[in-house]
Jmol script that loads the backbone (N, CA, C; Angstrom):
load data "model"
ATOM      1  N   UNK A   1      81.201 -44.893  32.163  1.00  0.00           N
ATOM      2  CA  UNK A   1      80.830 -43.523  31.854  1.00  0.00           C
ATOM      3  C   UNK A   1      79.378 -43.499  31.389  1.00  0.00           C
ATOM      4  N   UNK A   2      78.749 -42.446  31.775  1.00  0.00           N
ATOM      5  CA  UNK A   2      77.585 -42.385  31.289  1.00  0.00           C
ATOM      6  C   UNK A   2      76.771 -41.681  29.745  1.00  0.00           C
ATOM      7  N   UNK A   3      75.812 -41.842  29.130  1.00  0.00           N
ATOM      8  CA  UNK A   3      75.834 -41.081  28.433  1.00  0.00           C
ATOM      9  C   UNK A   3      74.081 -41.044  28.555  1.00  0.00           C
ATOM     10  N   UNK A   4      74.218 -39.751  27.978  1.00  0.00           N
ATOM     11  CA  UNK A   4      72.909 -39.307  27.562  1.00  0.00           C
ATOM     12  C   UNK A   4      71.766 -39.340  26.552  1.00  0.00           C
ATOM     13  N   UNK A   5      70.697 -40.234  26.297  1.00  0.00           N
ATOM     14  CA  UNK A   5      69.713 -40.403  25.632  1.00  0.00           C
ATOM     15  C   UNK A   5      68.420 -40.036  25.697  1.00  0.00           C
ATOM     16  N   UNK A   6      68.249 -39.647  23.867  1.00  0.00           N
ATOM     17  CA  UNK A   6      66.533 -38.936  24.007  1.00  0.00           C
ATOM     18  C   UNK A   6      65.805 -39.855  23.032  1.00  0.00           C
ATOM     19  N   UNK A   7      64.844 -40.177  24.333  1.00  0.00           N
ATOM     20  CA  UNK A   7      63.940 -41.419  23.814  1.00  0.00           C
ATOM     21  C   UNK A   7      62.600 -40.569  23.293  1.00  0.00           C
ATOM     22  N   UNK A   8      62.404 -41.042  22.378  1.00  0.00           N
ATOM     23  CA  UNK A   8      60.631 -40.075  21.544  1.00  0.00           C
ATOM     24  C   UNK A   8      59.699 -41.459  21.736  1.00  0.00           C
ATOM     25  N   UNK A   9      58.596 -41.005  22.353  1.00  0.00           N
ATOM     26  CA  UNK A   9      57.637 -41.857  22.400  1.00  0.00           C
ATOM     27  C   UNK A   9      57.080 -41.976  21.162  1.00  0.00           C
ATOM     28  N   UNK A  10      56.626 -42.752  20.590  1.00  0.00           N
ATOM     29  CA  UNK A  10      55.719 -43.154  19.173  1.00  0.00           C
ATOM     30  C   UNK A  10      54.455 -43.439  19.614  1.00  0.00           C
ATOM     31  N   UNK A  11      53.494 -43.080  18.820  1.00  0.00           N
ATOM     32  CA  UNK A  11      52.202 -43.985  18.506  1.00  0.00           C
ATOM     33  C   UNK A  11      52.466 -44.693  17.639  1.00  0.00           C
ATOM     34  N   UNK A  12      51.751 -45.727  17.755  1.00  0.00           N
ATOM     35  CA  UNK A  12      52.024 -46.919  16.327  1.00  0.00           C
ATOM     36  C   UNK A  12      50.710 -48.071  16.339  1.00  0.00           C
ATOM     37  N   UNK A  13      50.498 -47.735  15.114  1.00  0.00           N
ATOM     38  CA  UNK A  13      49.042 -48.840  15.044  1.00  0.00           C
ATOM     39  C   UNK A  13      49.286 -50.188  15.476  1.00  0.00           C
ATOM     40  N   UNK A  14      50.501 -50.702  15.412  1.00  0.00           N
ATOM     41  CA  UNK A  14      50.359 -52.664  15.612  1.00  0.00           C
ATOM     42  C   UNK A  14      50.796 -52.528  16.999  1.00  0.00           C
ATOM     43  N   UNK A  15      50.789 -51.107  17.905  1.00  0.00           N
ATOM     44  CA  UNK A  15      50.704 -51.607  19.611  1.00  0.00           C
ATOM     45  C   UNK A  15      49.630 -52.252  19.923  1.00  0.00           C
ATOM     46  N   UNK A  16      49.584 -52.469  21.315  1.00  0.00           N
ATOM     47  CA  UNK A  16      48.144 -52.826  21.841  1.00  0.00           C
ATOM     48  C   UNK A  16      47.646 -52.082  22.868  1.00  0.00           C
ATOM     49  N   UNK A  17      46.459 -52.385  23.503  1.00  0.00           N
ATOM     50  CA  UNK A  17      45.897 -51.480  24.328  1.00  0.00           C
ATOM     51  C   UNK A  17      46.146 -52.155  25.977  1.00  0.00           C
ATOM     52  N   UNK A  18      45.628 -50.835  26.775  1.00  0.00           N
ATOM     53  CA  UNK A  18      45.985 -50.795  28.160  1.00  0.00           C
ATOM     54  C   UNK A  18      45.225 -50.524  28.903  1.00  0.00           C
ATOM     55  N   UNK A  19      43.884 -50.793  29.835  1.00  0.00           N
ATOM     56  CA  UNK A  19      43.368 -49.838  30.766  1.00  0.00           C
ATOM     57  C   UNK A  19      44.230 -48.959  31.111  1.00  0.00           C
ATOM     58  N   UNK A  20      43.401 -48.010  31.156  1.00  0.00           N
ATOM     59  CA  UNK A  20      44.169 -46.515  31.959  1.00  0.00           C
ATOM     60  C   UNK A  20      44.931 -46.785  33.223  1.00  0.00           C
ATOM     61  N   UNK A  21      44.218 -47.736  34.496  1.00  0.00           N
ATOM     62  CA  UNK A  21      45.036 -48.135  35.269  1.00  0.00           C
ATOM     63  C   UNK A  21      45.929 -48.037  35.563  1.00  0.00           C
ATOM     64  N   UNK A  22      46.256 -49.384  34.558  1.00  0.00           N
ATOM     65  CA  UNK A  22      47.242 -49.931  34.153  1.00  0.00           C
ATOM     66  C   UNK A  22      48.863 -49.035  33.658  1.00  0.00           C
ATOM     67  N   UNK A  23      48.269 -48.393  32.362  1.00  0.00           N
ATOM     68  CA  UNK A  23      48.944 -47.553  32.255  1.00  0.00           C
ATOM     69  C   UNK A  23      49.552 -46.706  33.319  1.00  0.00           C
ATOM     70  N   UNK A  24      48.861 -46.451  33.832  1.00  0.00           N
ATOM     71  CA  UNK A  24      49.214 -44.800  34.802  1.00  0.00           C
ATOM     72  C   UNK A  24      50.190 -46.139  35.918  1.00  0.00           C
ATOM     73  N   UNK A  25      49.506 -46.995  36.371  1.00  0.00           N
ATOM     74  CA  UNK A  25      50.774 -47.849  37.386  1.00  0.00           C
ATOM     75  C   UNK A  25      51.864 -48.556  36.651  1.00  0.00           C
ATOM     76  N   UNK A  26      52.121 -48.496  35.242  1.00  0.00           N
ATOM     77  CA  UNK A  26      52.984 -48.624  34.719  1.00  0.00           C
ATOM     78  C   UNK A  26      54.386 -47.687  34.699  1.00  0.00           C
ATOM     79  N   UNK A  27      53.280 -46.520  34.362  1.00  0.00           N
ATOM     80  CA  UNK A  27      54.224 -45.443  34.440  1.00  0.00           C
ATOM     81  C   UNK A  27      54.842 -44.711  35.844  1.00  0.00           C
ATOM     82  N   UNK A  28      54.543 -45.200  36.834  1.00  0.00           N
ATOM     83  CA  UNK A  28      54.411 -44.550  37.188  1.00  0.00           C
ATOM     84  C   UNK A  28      55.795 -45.336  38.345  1.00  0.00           C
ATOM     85  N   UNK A  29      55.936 -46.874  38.280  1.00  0.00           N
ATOM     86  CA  UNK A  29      56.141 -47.782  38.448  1.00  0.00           C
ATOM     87  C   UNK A  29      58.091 -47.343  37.622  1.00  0.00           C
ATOM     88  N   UNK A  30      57.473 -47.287  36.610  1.00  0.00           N
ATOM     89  CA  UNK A  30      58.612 -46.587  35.295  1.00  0.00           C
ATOM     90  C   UNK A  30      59.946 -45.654  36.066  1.00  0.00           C
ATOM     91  N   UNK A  31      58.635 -44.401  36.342  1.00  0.00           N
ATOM     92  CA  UNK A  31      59.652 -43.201  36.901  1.00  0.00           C
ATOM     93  C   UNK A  31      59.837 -43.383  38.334  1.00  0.00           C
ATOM     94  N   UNK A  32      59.745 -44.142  38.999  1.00  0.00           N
ATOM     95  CA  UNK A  32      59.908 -44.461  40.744  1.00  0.00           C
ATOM     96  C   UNK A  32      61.032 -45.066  40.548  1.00  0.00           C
ATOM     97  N   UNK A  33      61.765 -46.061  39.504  1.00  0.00           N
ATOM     98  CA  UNK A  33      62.746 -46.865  38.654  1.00  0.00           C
ATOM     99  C   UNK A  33      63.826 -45.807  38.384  1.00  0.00           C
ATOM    100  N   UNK A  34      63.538 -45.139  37.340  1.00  0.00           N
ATOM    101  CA  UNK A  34      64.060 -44.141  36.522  1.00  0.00           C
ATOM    102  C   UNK A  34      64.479 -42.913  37.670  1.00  0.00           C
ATOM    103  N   UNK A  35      64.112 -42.468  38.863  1.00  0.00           N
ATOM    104  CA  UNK A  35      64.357 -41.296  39.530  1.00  0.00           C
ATOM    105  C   UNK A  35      65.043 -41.996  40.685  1.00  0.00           C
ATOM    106  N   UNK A  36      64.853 -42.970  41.281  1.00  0.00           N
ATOM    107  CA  UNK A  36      65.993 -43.494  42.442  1.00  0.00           C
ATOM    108  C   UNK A  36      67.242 -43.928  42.139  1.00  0.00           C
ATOM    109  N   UNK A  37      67.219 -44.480  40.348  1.00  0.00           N
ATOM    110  CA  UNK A  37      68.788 -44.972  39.916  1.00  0.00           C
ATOM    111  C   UNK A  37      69.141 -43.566  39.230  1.00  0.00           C
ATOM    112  N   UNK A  38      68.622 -42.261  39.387  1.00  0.00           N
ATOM    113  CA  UNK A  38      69.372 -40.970  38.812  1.00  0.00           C
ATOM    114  C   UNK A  38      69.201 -40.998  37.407  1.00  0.00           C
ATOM    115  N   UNK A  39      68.646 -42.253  36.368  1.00  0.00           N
ATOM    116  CA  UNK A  39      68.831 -42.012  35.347  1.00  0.00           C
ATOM    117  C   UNK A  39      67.720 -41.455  34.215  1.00  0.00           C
ATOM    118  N   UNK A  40      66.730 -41.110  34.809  1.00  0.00           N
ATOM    119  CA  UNK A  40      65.399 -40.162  34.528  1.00  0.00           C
ATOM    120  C   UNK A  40      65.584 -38.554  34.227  1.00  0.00           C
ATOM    121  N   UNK A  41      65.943 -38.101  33.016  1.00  0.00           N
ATOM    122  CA  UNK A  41      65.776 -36.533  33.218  1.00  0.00           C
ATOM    123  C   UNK A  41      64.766 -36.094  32.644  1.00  0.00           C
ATOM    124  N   UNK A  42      64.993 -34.742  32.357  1.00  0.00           N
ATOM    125  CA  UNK A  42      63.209 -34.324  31.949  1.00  0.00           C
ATOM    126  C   UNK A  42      62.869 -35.084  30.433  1.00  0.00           C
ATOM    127  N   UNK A  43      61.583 -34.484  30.617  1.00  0.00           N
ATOM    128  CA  UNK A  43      60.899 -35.174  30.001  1.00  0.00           C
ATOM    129  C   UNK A  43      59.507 -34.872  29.467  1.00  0.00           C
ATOM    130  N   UNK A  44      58.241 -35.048  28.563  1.00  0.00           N
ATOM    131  CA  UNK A  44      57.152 -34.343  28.543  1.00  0.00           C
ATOM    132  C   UNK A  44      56.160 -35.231  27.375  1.00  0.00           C
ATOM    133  N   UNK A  45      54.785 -35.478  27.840  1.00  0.00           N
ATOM    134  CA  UNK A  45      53.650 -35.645  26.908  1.00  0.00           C
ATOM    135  C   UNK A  45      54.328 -34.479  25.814  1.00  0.00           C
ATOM    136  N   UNK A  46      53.149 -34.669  24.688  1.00  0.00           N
ATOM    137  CA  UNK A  46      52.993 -33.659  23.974  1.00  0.00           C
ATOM    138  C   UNK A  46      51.619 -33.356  23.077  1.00  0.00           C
ATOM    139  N   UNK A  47      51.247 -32.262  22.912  1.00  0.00           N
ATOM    140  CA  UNK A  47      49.406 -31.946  22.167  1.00  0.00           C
ATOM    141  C   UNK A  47      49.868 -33.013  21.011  1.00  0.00           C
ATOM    142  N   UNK A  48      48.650 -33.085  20.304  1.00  0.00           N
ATOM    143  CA  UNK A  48      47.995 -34.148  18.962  1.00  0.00           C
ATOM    144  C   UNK A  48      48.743 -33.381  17.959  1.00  0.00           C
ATOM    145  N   UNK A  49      48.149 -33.976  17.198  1.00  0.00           N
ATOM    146  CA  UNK A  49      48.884 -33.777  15.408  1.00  0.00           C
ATOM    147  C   UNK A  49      47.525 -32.521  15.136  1.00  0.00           C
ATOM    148  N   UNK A  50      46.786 -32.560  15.715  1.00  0.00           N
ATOM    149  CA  UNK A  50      45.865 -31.061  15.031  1.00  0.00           C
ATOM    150  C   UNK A  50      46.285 -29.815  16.059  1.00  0.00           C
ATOM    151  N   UNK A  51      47.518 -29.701  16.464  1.00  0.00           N
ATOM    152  CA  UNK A  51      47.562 -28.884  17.606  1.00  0.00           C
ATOM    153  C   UNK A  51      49.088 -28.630  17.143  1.00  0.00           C
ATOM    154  N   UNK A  52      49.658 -29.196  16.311  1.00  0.00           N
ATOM    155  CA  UNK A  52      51.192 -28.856  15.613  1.00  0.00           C
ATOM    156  C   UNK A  52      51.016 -28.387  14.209  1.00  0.00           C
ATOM    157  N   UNK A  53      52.372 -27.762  14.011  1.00  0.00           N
ATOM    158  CA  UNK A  53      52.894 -27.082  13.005  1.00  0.00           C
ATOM    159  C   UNK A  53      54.210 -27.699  12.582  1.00  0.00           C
ATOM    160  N   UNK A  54      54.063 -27.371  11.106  1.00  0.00           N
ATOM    161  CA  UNK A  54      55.893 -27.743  10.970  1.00  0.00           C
ATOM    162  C   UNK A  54      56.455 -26.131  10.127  1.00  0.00           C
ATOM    163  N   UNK A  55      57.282 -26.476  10.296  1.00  0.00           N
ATOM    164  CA  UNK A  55      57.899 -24.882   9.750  1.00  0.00           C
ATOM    165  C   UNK A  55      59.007 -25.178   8.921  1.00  0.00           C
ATOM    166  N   UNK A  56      59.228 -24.843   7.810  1.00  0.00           N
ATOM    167  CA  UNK A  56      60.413 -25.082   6.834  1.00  0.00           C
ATOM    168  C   UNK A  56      60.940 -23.697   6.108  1.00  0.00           C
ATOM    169  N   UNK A  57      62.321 -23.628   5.890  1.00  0.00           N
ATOM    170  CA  UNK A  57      62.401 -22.213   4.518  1.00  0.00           C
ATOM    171  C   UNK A  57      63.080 -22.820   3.342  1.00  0.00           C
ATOM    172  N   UNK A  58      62.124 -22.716   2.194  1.00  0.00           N
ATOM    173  CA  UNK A  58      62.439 -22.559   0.916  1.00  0.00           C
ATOM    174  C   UNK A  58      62.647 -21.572   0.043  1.00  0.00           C
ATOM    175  N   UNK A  59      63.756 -21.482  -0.107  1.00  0.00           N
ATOM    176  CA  UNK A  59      64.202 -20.006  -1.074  1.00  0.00           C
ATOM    177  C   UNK A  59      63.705 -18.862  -0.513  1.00  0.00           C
ATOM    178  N   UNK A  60      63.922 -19.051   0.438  1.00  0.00           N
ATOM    179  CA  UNK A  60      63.830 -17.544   1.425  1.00  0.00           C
ATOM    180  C   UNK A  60      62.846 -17.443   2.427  1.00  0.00           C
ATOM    181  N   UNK A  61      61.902 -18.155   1.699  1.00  0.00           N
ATOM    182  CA  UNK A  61      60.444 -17.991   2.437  1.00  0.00           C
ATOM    183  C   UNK A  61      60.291 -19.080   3.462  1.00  0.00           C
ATOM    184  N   UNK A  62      58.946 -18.368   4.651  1.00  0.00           N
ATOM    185  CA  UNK A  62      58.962 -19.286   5.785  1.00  0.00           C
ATOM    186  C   UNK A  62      57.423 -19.773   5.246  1.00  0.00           C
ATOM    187  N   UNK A  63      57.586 -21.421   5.043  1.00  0.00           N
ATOM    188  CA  UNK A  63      56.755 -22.085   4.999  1.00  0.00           C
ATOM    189  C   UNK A  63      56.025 -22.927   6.556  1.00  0.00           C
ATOM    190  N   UNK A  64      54.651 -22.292   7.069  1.00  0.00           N
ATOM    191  CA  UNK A  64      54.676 -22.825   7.776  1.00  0.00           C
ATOM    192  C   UNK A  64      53.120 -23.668   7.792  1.00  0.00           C
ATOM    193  N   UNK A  65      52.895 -24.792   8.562  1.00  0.00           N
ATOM    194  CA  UNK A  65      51.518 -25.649   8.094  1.00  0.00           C
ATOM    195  C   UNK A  65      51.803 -26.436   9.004  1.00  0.00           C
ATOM    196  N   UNK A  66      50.012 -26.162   8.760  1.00  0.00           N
ATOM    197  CA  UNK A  66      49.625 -26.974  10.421  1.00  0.00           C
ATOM    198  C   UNK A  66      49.325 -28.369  10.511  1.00  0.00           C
ATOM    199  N   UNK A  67      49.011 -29.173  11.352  1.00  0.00           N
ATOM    200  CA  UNK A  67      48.763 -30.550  11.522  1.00  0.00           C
ATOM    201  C   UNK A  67      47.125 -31.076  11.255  1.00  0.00           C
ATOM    202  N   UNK A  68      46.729 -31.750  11.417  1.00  0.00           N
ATOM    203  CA  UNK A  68      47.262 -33.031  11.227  1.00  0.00           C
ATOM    204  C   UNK A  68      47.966 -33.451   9.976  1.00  0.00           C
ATOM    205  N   UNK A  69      49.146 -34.438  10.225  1.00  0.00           N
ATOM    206  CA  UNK A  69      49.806 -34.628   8.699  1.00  0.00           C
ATOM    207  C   UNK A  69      49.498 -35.971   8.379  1.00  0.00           C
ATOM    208  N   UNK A  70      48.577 -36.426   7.698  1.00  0.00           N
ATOM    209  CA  UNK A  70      47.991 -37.910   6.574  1.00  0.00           C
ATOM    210  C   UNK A  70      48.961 -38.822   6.351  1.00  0.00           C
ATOM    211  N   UNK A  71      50.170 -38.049   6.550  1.00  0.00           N
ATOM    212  CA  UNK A  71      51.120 -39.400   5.812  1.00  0.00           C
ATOM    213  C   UNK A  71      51.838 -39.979   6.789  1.00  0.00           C
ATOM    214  N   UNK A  72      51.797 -39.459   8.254  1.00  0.00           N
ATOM    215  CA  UNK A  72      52.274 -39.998   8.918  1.00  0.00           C
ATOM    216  C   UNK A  72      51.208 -41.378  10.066  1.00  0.00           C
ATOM    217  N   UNK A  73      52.257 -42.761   9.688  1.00  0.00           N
ATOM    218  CA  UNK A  73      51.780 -43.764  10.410  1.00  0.00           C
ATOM    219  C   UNK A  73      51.609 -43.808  11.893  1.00  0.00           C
ATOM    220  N   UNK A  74      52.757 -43.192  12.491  1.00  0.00           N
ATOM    221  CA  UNK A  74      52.970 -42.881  13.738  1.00  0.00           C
ATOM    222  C   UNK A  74      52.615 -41.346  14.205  1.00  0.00           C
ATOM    223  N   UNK A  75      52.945 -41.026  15.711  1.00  0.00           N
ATOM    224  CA  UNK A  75      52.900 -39.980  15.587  1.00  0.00           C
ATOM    225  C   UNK A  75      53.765 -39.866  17.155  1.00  0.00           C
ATOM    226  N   UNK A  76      54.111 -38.296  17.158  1.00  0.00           N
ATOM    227  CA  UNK A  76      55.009 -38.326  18.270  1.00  0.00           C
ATOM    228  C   UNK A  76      54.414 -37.857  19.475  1.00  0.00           C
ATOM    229  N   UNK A  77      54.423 -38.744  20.450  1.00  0.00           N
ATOM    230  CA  UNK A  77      53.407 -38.951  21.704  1.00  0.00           C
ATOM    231  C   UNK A  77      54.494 -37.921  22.834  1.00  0.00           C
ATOM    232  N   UNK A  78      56.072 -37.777  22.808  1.00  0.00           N
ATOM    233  CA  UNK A  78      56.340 -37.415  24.055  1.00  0.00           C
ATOM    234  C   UNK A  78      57.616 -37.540  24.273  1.00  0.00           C
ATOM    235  N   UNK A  79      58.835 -37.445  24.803  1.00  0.00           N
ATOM    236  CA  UNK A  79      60.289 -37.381  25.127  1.00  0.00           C
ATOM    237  C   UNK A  79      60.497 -37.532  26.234  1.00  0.00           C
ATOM    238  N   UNK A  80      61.951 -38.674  26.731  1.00  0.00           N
ATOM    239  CA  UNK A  80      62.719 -38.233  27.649  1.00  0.00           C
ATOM    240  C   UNK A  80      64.166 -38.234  27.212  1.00  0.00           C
ATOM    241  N   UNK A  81      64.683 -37.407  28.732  1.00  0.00           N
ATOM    242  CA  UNK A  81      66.437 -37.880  28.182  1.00  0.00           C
ATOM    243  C   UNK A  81      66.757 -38.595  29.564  1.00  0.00           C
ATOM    244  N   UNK A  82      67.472 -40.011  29.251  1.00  0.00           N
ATOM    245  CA  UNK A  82      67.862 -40.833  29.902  1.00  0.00           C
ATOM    246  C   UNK A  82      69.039 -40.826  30.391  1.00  0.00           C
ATOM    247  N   UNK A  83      69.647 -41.382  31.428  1.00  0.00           N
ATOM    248  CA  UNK A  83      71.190 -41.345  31.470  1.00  0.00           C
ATOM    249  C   UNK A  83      71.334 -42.857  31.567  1.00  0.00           C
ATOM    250  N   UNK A  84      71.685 -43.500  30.789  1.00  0.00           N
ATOM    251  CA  UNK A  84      72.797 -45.028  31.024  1.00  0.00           C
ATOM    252  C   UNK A  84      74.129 -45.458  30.642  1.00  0.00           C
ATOM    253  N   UNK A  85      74.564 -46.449  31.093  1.00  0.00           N
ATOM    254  CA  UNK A  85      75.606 -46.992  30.634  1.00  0.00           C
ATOM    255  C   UNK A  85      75.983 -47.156  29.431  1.00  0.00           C
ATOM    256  N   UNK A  86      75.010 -47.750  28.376  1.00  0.00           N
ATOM    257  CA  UNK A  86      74.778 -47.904  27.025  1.00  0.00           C
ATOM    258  C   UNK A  86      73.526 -47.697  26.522  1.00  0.00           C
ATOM    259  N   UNK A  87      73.384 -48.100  25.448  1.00  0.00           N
ATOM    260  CA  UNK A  87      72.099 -47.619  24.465  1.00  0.00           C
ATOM    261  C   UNK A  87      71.283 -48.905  25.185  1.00  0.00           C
ATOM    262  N   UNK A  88      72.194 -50.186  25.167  1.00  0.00           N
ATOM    263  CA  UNK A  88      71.278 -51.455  25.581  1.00  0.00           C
ATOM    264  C   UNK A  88      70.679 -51.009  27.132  1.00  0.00           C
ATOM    265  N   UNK A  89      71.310 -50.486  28.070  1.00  0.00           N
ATOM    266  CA  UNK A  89      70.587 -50.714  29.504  1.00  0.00           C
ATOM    267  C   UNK A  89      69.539 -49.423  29.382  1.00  0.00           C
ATOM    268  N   UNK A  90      69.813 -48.301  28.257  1.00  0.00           N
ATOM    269  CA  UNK A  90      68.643 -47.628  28.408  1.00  0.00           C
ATOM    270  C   UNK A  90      67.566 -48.376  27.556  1.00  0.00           C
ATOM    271  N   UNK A  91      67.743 -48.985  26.436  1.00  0.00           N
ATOM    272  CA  UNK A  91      66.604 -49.988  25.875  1.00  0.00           C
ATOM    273  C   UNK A  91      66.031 -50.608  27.182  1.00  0.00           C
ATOM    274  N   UNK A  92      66.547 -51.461  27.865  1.00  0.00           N
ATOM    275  CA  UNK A  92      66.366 -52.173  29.198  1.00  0.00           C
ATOM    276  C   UNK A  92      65.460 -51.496  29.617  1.00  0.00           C
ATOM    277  N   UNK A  93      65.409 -50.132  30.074  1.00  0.00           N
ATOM    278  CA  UNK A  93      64.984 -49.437  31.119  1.00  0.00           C
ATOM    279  C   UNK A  93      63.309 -49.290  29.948  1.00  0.00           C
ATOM    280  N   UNK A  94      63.757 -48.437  28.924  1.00  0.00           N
ATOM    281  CA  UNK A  94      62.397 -48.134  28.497  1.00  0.00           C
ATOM    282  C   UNK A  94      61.638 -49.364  28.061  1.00  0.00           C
ATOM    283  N   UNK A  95      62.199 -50.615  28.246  1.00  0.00           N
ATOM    284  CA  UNK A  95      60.873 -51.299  27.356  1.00  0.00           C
ATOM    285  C   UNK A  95      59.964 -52.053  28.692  1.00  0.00           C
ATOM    286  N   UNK A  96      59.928 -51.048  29.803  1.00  0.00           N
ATOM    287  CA  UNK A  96      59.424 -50.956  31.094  1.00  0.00           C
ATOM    288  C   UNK A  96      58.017 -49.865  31.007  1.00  0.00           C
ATOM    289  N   UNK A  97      58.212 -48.693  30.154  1.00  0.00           N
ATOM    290  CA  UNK A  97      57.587 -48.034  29.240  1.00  0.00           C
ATOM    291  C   UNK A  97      56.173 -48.637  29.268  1.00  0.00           C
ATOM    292  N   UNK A  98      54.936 -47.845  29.202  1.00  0.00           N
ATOM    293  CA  UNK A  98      54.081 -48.433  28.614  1.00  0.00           C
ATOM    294  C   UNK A  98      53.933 -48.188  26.991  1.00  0.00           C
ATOM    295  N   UNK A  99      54.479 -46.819  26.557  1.00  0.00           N
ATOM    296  CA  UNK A  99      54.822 -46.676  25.343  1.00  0.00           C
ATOM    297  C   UNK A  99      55.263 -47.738  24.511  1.00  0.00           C
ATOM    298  N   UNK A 100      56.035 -48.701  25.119  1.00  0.00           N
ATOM    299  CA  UNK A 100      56.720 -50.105  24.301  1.00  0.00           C
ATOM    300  C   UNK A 100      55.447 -50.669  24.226  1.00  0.00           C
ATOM    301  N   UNK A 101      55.021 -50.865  24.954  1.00  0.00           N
ATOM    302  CA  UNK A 101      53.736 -52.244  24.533  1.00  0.00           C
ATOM    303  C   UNK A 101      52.684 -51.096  23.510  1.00  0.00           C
ATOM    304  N   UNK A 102      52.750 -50.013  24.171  1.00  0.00           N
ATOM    305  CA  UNK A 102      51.181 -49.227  22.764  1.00  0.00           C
ATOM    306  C   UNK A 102      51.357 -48.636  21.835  1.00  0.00           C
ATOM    307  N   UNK A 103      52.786 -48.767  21.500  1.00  0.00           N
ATOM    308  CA  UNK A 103      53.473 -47.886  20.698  1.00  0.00           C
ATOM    309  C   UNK A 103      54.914 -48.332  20.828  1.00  0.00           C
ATOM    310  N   UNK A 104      56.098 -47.736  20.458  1.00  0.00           N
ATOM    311  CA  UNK A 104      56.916 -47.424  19.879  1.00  0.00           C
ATOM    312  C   UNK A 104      57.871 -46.551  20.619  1.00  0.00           C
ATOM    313  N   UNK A 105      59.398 -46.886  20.756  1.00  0.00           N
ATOM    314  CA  UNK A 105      60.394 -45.820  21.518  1.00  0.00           C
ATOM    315  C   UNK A 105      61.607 -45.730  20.379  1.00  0.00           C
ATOM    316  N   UNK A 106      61.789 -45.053  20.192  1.00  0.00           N
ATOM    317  CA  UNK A 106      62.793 -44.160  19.520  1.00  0.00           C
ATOM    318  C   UNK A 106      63.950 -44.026  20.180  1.00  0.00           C
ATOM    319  N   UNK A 107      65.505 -44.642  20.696  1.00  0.00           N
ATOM    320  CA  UNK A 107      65.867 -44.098  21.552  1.00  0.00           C
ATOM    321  C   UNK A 107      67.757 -43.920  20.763  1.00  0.00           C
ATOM    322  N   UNK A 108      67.992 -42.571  20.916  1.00  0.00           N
ATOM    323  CA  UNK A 108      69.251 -41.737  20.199  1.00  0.00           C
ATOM    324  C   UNK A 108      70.250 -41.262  21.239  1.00  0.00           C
ATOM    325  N   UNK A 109      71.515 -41.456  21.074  1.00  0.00           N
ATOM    326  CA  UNK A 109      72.722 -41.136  21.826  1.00  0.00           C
ATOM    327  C   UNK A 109      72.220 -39.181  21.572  1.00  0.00           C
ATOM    328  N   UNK A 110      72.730 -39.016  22.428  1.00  0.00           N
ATOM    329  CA  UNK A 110      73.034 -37.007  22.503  1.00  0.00           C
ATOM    330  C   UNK A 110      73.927 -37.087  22.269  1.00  0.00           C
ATOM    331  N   UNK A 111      74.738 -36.653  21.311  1.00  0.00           N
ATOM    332  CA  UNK A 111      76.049 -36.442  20.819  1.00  0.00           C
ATOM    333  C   UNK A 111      76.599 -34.550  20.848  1.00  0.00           C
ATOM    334  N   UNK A 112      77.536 -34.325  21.165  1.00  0.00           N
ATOM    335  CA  UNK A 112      77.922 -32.603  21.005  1.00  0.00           C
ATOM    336  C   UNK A 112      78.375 -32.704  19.599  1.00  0.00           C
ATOM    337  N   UNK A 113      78.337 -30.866  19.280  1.00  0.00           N
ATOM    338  CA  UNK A 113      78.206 -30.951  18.303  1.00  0.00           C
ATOM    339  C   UNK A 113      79.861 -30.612  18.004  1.00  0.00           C
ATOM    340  N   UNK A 114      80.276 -30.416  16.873  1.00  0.00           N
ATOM    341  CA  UNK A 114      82.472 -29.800  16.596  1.00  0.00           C
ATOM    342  C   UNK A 114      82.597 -28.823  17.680  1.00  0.00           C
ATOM    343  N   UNK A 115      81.836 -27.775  17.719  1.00  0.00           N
ATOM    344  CA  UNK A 115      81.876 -26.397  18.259  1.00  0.00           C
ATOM    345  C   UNK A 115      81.619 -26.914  19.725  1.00  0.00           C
ATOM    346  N   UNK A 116      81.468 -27.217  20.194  1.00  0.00           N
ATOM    347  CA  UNK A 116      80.424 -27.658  22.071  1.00  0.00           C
ATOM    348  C   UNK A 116      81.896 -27.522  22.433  1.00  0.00           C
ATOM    349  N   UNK A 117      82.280 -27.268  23.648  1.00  0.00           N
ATOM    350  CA  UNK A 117      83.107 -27.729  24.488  1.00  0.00           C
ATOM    351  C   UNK A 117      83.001 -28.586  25.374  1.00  0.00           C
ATOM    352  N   UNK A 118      84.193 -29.278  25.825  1.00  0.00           N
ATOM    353  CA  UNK A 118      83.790 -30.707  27.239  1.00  0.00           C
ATOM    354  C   UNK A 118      83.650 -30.156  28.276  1.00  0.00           C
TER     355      UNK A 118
END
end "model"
wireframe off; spacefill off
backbone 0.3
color backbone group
């Protein structure tokens, strides 16, 4: 059976670097992988940390504030949702990623929630 995973790309300082090339035939190499075995769904870059907001409510009020945020080491580069067998063959798949070598993958079961139906 299959299940569904959303991998968050990371930045992370102790990656290493890539010619652009490289990168781009990595990736690209990645999703030619990822779209003939079906297990590639969407997916997306995303703008910088001076181009986000976070939004919270405290005691009623909408707190909202913009980026860049100082305390964060990483930062979130981008998403997909995967389909595999297990958490391990989608690990498998992303550490194909150039994100793994320059950064960091994040990768979480999709779970429904009480209320969802099958």
């Amino acid at each position: 059976m299959s299940n569904k995973y959303l991998v968050i790309h990371m930045t992370d300082p102790t990656g290493g670097t890539m010619p652009q090339g490289e990168d781009q035939r990595l990736l690209e190499d990645w999703a030619d992988e990822g779209s003939a075995a079906g297990s590639l769904g969407e997916g997306a870059p995303v703008a910088g940390a001076d181009q986000a907001k976070s939004v919270a409510v405290r005691d009623g009020k909408v707190l909202v504030t913009d980026g860049p945020f100082p305390e964060f080491k990483e930062w979130f580069a981008g998403y997909d949702i995967v389909t595999a067998e297990s958490i391990d063959e989608a690990a498998s798949f992303m550490a194909k990623h150039p994100t793994a070598v320059m950064g960091r993958v994040y990768i979480l079961p999709v779970v429904k929630l009480p209320w969802d139906e099958d």
